[in-house]
mmCIF file of the N, C-alpha and C atoms, coordinates in Angstrom:
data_MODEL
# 
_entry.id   MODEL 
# 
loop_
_atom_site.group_PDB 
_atom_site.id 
_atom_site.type_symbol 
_atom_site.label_atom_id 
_atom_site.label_alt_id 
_atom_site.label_comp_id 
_atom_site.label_asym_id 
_atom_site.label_entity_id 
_atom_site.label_seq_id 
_atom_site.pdbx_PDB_ins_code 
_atom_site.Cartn_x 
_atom_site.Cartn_y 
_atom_site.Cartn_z 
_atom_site.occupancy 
_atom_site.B_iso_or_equiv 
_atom_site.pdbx_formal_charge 
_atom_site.auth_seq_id 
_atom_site.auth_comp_id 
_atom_site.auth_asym_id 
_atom_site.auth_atom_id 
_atom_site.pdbx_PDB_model_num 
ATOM 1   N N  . UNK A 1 1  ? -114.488 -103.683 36.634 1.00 0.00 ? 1  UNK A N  1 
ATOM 2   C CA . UNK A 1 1  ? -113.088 -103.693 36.990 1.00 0.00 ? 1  UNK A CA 1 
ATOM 3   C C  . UNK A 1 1  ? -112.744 -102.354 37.641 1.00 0.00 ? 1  UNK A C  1 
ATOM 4   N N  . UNK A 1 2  ? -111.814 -102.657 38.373 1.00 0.00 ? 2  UNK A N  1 
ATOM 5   C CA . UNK A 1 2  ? -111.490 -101.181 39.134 1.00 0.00 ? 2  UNK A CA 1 
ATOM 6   C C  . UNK A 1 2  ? -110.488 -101.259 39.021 1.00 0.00 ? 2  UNK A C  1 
ATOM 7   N N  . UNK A 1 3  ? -109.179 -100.358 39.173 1.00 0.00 ? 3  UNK A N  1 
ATOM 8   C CA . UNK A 1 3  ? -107.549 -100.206 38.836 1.00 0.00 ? 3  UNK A CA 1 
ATOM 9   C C  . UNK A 1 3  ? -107.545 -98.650  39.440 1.00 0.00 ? 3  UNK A C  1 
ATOM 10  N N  . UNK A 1 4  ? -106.244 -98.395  40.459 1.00 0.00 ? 4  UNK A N  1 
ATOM 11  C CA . UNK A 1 4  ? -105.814 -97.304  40.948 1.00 0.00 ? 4  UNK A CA 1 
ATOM 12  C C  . UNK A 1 4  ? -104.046 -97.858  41.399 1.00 0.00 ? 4  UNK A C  1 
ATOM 13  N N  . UNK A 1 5  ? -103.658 -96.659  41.670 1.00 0.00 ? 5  UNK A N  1 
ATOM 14  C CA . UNK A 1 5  ? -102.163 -96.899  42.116 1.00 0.00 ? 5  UNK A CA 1 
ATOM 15  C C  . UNK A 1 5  ? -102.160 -97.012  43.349 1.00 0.00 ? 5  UNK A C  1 
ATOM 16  N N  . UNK A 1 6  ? -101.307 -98.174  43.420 1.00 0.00 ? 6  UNK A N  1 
ATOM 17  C CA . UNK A 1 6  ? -101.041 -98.443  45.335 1.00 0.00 ? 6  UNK A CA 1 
ATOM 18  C C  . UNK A 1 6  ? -100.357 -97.081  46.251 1.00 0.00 ? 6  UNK A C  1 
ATOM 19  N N  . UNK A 1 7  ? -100.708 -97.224  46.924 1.00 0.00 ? 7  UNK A N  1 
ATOM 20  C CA . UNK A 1 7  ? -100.272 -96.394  48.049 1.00 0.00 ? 7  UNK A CA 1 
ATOM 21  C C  . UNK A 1 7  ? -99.087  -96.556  48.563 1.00 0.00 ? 7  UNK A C  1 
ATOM 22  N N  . UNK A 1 8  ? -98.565  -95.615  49.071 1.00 0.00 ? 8  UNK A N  1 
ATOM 23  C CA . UNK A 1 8  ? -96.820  -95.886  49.715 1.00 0.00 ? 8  UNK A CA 1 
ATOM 24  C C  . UNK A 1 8  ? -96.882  -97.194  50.378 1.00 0.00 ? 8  UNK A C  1 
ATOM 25  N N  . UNK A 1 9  ? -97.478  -97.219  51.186 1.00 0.00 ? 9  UNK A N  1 
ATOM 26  C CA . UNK A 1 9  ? -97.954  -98.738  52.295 1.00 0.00 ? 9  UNK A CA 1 
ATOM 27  C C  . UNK A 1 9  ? -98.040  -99.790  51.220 1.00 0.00 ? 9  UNK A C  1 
ATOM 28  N N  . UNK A 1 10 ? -99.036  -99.635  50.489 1.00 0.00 ? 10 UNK A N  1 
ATOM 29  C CA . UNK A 1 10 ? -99.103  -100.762 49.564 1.00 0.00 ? 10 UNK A CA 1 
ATOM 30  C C  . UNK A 1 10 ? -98.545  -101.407 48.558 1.00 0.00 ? 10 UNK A C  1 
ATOM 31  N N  . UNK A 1 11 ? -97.315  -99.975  48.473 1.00 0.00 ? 11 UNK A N  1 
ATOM 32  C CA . UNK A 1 11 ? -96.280  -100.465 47.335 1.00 0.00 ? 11 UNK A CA 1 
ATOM 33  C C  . UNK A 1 11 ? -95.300  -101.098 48.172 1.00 0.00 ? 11 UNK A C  1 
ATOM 34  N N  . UNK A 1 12 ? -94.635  -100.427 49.468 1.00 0.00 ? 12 UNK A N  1 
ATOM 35  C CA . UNK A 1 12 ? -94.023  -101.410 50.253 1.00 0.00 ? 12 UNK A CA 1 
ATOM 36  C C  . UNK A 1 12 ? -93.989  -102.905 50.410 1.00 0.00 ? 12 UNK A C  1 
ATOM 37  N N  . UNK A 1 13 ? -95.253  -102.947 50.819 1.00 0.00 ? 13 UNK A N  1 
ATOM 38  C CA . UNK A 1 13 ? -96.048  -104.494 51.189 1.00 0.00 ? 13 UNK A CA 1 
ATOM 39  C C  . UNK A 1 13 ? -95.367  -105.046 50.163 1.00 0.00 ? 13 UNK A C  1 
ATOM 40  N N  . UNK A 1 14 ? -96.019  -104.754 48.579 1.00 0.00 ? 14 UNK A N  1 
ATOM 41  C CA . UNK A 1 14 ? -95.836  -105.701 47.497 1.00 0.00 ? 14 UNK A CA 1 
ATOM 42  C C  . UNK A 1 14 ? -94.407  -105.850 47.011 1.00 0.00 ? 14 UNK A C  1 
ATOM 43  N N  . UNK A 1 15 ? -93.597  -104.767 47.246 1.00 0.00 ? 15 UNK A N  1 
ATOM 44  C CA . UNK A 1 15 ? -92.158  -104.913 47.093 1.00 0.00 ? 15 UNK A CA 1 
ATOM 45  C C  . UNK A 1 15 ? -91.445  -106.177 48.104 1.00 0.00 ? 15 UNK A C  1 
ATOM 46  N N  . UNK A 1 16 ? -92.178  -106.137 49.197 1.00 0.00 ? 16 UNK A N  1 
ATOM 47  C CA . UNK A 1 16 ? -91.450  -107.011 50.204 1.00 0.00 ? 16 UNK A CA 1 
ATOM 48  C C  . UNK A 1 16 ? -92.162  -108.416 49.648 1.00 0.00 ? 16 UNK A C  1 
ATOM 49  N N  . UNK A 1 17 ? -93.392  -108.506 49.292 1.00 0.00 ? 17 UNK A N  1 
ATOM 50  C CA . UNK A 1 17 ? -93.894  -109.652 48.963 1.00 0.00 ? 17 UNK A CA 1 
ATOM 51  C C  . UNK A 1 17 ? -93.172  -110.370 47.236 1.00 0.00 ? 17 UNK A C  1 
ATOM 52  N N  . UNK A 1 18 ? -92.462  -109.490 46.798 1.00 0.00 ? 18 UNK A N  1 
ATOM 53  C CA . UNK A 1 18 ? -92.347  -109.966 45.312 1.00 0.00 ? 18 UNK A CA 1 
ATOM 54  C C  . UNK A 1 18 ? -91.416  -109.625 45.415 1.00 0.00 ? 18 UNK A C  1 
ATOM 55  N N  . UNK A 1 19 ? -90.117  -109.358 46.649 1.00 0.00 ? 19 UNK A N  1 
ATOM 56  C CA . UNK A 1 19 ? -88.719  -109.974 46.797 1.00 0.00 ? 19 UNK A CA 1 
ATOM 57  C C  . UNK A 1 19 ? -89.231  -111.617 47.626 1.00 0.00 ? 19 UNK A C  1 
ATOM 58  N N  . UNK A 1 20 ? -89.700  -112.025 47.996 1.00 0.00 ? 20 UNK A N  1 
ATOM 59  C CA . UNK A 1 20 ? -90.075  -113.274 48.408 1.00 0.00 ? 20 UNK A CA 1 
ATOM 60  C C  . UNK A 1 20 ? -90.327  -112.955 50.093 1.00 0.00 ? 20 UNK A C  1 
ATOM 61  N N  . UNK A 1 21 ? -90.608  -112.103 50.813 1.00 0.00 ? 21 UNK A N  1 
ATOM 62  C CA . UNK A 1 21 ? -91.000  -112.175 52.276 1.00 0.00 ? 21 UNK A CA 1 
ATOM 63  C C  . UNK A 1 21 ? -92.135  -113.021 52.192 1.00 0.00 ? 21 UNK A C  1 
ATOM 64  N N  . UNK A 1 22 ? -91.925  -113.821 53.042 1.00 0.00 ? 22 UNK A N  1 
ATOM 65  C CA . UNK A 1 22 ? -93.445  -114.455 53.398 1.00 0.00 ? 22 UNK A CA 1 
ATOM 66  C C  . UNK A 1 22 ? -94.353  -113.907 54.194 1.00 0.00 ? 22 UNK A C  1 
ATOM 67  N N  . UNK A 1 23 ? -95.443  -114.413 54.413 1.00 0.00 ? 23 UNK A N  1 
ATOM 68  C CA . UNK A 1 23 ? -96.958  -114.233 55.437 1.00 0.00 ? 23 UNK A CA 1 
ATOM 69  C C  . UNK A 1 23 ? -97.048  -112.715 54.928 1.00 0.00 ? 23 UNK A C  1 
ATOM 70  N N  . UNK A 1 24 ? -97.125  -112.039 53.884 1.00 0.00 ? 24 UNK A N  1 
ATOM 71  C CA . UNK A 1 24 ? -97.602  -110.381 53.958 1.00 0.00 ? 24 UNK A CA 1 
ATOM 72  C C  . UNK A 1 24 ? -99.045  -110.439 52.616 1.00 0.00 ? 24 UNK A C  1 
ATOM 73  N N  . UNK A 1 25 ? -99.652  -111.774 52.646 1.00 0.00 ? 25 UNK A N  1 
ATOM 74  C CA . UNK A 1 25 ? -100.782 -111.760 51.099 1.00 0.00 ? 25 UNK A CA 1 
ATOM 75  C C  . UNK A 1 25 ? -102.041 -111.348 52.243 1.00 0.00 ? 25 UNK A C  1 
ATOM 76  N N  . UNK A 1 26 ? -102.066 -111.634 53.391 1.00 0.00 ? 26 UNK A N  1 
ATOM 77  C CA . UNK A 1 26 ? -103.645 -111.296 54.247 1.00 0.00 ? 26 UNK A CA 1 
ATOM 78  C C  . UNK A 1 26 ? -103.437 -109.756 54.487 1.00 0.00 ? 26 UNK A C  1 
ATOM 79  N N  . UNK A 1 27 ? -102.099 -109.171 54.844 1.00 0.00 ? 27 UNK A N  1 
ATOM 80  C CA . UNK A 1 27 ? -102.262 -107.477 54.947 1.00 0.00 ? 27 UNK A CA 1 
ATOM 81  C C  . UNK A 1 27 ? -102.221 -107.103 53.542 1.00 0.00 ? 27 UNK A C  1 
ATOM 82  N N  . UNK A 1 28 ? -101.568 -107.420 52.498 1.00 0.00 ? 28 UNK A N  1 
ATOM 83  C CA . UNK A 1 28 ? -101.969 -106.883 51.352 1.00 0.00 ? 28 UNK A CA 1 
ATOM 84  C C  . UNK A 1 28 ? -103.244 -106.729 50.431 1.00 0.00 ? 28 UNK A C  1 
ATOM 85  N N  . UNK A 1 29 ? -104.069 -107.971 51.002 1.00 0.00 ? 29 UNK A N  1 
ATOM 86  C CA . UNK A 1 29 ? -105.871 -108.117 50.394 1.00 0.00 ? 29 UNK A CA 1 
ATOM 87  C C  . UNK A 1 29 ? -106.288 -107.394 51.294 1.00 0.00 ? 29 UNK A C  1 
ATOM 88  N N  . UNK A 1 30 ? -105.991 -107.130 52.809 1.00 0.00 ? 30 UNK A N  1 
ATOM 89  C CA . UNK A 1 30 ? -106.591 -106.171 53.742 1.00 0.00 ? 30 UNK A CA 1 
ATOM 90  C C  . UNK A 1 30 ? -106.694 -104.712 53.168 1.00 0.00 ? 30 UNK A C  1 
ATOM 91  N N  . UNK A 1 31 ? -105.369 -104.279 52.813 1.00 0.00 ? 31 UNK A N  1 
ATOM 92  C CA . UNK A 1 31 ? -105.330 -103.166 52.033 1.00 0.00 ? 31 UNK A CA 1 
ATOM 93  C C  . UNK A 1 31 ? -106.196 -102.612 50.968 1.00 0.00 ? 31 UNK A C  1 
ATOM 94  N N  . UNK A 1 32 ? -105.870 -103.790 50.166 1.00 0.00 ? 32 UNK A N  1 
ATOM 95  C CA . UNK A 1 32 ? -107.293 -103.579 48.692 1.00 0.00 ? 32 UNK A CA 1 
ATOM 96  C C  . UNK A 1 32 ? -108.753 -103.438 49.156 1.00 0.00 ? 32 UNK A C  1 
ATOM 97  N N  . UNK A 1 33 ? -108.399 -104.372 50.273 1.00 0.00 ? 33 UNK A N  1 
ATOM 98  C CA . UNK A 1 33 ? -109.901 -104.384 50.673 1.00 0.00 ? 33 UNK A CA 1 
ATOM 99  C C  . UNK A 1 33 ? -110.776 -102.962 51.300 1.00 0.00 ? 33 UNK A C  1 
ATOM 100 N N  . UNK A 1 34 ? -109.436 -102.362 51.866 1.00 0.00 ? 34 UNK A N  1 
ATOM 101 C CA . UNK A 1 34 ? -110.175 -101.263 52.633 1.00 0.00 ? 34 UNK A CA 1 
ATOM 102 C C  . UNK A 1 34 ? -110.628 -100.126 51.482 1.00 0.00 ? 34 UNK A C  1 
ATOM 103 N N  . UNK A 1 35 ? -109.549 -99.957  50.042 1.00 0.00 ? 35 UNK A N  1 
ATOM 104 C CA . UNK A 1 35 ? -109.903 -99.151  49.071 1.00 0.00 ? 35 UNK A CA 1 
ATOM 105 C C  . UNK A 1 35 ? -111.141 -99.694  48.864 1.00 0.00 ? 35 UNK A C  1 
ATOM 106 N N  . UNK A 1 36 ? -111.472 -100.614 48.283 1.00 0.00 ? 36 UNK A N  1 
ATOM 107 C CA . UNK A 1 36 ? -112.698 -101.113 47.941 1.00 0.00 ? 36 UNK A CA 1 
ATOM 108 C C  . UNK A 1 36 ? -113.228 -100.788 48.777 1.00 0.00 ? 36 UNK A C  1 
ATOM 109 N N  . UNK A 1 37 ? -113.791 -101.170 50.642 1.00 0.00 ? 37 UNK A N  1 
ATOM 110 C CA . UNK A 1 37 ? -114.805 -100.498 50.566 1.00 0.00 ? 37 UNK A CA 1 
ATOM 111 C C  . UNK A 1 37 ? -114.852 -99.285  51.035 1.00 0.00 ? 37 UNK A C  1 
ATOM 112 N N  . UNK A 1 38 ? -113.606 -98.137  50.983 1.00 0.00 ? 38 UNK A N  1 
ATOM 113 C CA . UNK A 1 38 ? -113.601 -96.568  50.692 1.00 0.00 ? 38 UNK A CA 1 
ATOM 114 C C  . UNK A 1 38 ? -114.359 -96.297  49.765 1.00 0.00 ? 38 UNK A C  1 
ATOM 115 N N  . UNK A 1 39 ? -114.177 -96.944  48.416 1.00 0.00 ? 39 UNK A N  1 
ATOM 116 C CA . UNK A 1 39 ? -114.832 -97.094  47.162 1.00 0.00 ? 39 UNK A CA 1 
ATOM 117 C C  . UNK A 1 39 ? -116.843 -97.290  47.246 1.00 0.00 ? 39 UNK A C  1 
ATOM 118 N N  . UNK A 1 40 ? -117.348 -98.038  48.058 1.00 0.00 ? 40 UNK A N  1 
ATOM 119 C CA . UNK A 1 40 ? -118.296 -98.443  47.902 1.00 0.00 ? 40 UNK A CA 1 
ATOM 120 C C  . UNK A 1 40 ? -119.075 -99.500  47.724 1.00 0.00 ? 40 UNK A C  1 
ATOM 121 N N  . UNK A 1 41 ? -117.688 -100.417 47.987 1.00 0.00 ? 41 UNK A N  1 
ATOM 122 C CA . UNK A 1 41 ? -118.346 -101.510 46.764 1.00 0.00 ? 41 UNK A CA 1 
ATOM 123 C C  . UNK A 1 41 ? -118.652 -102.881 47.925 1.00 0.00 ? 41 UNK A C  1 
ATOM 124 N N  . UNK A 1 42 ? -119.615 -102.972 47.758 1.00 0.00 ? 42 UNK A N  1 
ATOM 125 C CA . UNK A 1 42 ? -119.360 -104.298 48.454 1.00 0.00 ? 42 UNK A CA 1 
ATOM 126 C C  . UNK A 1 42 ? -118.701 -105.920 48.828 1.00 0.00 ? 42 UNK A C  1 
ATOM 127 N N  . UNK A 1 43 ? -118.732 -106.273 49.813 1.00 0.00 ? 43 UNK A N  1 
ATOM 128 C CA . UNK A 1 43 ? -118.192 -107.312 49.728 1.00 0.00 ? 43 UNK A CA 1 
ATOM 129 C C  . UNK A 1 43 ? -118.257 -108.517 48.736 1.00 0.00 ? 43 UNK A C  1 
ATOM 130 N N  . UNK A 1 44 ? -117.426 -108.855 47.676 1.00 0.00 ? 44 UNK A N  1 
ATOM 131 C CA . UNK A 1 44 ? -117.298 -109.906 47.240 1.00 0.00 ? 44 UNK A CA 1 
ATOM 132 C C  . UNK A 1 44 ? -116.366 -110.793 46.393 1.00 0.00 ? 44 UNK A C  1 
ATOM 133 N N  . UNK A 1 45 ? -116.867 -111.815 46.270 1.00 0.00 ? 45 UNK A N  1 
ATOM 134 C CA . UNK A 1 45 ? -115.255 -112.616 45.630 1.00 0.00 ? 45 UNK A CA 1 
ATOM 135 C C  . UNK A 1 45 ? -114.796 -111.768 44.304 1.00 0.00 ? 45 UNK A C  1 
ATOM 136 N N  . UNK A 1 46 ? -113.441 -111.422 44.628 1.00 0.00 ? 46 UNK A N  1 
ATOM 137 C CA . UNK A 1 46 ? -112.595 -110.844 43.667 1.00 0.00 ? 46 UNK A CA 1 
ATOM 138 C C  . UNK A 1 46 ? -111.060 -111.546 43.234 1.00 0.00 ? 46 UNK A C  1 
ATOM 139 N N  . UNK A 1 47 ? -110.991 -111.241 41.694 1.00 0.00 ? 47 UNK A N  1 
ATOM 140 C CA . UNK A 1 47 ? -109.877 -111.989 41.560 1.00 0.00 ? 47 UNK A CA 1 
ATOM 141 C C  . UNK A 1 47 ? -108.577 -109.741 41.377 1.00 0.00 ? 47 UNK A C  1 
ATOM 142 N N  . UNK A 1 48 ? -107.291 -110.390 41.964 1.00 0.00 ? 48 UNK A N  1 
ATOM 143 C CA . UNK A 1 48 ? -106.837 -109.229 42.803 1.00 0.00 ? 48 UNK A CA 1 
ATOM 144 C C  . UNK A 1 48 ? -105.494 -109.410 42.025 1.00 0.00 ? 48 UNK A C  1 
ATOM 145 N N  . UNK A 1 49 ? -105.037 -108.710 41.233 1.00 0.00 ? 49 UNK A N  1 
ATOM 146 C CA . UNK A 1 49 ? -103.447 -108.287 40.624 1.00 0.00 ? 49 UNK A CA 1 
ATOM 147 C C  . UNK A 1 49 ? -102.953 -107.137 40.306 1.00 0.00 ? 49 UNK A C  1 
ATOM 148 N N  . UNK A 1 50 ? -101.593 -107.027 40.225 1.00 0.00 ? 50 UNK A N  1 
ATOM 149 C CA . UNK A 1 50 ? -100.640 -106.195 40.286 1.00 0.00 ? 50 UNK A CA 1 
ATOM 150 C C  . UNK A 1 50 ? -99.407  -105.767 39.176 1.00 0.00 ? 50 UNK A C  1 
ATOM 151 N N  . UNK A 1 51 ? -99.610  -104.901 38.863 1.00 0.00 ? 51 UNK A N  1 
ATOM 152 C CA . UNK A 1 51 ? -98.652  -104.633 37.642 1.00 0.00 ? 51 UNK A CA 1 
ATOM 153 C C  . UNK A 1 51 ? -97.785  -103.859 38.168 1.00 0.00 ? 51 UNK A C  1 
ATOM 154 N N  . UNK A 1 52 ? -96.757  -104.076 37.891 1.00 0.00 ? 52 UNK A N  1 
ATOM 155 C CA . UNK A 1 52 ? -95.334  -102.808 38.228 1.00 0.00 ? 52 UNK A CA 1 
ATOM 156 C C  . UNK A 1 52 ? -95.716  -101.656 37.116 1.00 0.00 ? 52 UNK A C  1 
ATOM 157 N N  . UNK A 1 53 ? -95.386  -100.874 38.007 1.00 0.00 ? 53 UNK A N  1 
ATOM 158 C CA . UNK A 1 53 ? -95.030  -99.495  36.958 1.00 0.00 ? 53 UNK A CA 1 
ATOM 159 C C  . UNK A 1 53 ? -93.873  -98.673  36.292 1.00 0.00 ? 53 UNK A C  1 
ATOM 160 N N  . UNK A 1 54 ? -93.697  -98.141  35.273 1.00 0.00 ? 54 UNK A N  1 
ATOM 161 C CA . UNK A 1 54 ? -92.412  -98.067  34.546 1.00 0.00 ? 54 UNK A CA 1 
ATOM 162 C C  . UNK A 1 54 ? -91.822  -97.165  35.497 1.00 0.00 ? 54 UNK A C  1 
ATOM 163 N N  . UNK A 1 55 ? -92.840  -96.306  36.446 1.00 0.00 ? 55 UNK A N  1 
ATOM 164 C CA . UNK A 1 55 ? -91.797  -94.831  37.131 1.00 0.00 ? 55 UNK A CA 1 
ATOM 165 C C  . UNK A 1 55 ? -91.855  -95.949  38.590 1.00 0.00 ? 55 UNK A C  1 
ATOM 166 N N  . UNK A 1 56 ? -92.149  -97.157  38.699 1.00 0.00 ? 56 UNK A N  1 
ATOM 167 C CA . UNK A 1 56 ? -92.088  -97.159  40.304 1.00 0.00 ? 56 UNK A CA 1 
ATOM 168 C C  . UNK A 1 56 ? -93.422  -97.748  41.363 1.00 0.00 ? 56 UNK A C  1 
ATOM 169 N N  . UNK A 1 57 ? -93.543  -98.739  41.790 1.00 0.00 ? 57 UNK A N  1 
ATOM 170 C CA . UNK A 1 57 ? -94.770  -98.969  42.321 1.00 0.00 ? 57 UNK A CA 1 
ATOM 171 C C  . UNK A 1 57 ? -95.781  -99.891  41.913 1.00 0.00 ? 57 UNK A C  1 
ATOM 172 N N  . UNK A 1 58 ? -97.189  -99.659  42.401 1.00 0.00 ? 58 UNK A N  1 
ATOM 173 C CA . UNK A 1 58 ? -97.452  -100.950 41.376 1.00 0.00 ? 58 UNK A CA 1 
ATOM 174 C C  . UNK A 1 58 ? -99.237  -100.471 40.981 1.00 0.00 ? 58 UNK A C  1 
ATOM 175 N N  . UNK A 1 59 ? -99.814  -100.629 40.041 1.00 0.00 ? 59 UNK A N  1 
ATOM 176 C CA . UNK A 1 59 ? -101.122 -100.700 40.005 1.00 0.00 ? 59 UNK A CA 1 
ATOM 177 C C  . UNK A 1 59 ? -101.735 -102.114 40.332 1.00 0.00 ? 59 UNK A C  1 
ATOM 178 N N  . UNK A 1 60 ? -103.170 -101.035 40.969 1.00 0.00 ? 60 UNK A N  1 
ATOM 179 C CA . UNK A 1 60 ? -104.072 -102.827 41.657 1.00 0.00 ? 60 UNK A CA 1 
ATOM 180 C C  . UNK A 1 60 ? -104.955 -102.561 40.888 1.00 0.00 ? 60 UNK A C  1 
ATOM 181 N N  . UNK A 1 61 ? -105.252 -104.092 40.151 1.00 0.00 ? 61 UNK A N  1 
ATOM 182 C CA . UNK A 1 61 ? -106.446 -104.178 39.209 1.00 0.00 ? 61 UNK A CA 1 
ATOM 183 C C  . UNK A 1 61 ? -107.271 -105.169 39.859 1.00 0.00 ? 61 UNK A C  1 
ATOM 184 N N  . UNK A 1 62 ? -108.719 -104.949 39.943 1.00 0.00 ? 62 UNK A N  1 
ATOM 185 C CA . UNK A 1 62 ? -109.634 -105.783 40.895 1.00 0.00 ? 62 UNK A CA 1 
ATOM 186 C C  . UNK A 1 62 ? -110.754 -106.402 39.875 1.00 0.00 ? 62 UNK A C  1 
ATOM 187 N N  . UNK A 1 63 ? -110.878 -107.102 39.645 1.00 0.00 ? 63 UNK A N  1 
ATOM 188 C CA . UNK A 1 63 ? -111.690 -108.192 38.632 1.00 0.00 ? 63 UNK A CA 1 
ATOM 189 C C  . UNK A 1 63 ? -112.965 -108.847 39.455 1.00 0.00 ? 63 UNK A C  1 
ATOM 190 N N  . UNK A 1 64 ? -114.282 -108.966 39.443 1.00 0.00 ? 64 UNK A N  1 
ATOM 191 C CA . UNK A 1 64 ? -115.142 -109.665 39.715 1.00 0.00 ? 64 UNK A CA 1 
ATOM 192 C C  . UNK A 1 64 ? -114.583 -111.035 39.319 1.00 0.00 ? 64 UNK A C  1 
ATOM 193 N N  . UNK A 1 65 ? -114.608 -112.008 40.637 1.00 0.00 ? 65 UNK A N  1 
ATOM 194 C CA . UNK A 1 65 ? -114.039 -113.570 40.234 1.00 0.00 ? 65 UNK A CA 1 
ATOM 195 C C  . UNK A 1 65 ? -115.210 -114.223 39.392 1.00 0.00 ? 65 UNK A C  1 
ATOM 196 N N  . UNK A 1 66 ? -116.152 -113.176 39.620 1.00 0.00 ? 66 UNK A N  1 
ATOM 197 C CA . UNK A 1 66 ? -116.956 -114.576 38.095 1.00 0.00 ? 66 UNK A CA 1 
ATOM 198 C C  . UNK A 1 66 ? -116.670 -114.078 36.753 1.00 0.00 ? 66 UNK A C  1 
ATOM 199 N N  . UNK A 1 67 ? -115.940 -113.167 36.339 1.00 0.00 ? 67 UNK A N  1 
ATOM 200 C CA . UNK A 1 67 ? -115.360 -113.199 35.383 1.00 0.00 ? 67 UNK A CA 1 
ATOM 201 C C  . UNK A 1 67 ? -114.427 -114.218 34.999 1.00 0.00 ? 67 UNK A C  1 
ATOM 202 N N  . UNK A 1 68 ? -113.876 -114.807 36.028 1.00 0.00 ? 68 UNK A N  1 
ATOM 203 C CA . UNK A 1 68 ? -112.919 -116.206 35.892 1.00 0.00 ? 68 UNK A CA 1 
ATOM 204 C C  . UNK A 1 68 ? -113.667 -117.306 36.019 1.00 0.00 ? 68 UNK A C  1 
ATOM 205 N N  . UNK A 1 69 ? -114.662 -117.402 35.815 1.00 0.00 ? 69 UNK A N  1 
ATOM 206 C CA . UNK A 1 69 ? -115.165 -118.671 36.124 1.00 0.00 ? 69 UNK A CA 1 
ATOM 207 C C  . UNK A 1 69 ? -115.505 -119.226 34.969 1.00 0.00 ? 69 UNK A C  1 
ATOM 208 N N  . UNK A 1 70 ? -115.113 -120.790 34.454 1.00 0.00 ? 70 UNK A N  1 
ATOM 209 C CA . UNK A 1 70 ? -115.456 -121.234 33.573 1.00 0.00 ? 70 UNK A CA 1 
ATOM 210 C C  . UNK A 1 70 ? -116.733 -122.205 33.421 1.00 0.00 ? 70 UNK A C  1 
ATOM 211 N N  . UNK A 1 71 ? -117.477 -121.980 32.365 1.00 0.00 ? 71 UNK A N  1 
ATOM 212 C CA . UNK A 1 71 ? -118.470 -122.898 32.772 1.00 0.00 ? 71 UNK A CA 1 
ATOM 213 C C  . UNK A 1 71 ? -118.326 -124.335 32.799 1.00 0.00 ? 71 UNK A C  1 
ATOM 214 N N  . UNK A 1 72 ? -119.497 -125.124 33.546 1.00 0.00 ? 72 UNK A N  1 
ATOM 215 C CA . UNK A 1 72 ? -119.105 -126.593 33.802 1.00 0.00 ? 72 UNK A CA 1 
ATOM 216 C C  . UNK A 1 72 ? -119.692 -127.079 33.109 1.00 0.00 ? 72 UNK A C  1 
# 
């Protein structure tokens, strides 16, 4: 798991996206995406959320999606 605080840009985005603007979820995974691979990490399926913060903004928490996967 990885978790850091969004960036001015990225707290924007999500403010406009979680007053209800539409079409802004492909620049906002663009965003994560570029930390990630600033980070190192390679490309792959991730499950991607957001917590508000008590002073303001939001933390991004990045989950490997096979952690969500249930078995069949």
């Amino acid at each position: 798991m990885q978790q850091w605080d969004a960036d001015a840009a990225l707290n924007e985005l999500l403010a406009r996206y979680y007053a209800g603007e539409a079409g802004l979820w492909q620049r906002i995974q663009a965003a994560v995406d570029e930390e990630l691979r600033r980070r190192g990490l390679p490309p792959a399926p991730r499950h991607i959320r957001f917590r508000r913060l008590p002073a303001g903004g939001y933390r991004v928490i990045v989950e490997d999606a096979d952690d969500y996967a249930a078995p069949l």
